[in-house]
N, C-alpha and C positions, 0 to 999 in steps of 0.2 A: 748790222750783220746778224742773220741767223746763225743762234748755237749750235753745230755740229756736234760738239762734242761734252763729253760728262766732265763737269766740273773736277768728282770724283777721281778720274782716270789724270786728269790735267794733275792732281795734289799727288798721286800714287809716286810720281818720279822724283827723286831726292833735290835734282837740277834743278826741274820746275818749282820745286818748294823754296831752295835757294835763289831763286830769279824774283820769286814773289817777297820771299826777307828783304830782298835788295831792294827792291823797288817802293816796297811799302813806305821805303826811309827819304828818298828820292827818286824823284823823274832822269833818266838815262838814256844816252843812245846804245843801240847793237853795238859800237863797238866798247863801249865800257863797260855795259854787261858782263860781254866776250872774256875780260881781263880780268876781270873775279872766279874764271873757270879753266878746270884743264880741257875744256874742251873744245872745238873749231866753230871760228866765227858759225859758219852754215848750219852747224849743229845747235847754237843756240840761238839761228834764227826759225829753225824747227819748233825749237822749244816757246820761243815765242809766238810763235804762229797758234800753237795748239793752247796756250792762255788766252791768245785775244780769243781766238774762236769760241771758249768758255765764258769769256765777260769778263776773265782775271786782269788781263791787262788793254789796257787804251792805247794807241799807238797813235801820233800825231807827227806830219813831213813839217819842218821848218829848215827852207831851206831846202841843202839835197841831203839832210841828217833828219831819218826816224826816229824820235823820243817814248819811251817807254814810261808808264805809270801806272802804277800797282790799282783795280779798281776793288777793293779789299770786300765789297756788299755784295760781290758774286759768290763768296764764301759764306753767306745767309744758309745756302742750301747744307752746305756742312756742317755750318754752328746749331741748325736746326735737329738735322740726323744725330750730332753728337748728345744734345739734349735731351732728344727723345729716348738715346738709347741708355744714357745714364740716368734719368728717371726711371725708365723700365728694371734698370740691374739696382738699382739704389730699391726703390719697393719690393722686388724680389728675396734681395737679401736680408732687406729690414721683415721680411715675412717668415724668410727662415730663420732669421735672430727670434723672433718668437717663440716658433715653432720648437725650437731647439729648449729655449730656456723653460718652456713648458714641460717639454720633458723631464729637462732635470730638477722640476719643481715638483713634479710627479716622484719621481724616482728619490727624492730629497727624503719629501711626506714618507713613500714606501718604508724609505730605511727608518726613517725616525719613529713610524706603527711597530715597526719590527723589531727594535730595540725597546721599545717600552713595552712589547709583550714578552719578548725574552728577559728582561727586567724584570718582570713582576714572576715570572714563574720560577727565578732563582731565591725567590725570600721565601 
């Protein structure tokens, strides 16, 4: 089945992230999903609809019961982004950690010239 939709937008819903806890743990039909939530069966056959469609979940008929299972490697794409962005802010900030302590290594020296020349012109 081709992805229609952003993996991204599938995580943004609190439900959707809750269907994916659930499933991670075990394989489920719609209706026991259903029963870990306040909300209607139809509703969270929405919600599922819009994870299979991202690759989050598999969906298999045994029977005349649809089973649900978490495919957790379609969250690659998010583990990825989360990565990239916390390298970015981790080197950022370890840049301004520098930047900052050079200052006050500067401003350190300042005062300490400044005291040893006020120093010397009190004797």
């Amino acid at each position: 089945m081709e992805k229609r939709r952003d993996v991204f937008q599938a995580i943004a819903d609190p439900t959707r992230r809750g269907i994916i806890d659930l499933l991670s743990r075990q394989s489920l039909n719609l209706n026991s999903i259903a029963e870990h939530f306040d909300s209607s069966r139809p509703t969270i056959s929405e919600h599922i609809k819009i994870l299979h469609e991202c690759g989050l979940v598999f969906i298999t008929q045994k029977g005349r019961e649809r089973f649900c299972e978490a495919k957790l490697e379609g969250l690659n794409e998010v583990t990825g982004w989360i990565e990239n962005a916390r390298k970015y802010w981790t080197e950022t900030l370890d840049s301004m950690e520098q930047y900052l302590n050079s200052i006050q290594t500067k401003n350190n020296d300042h005062v300490s010239t400044k005291r040893k020349q006020t120093g010397s012109k009190r004797k």
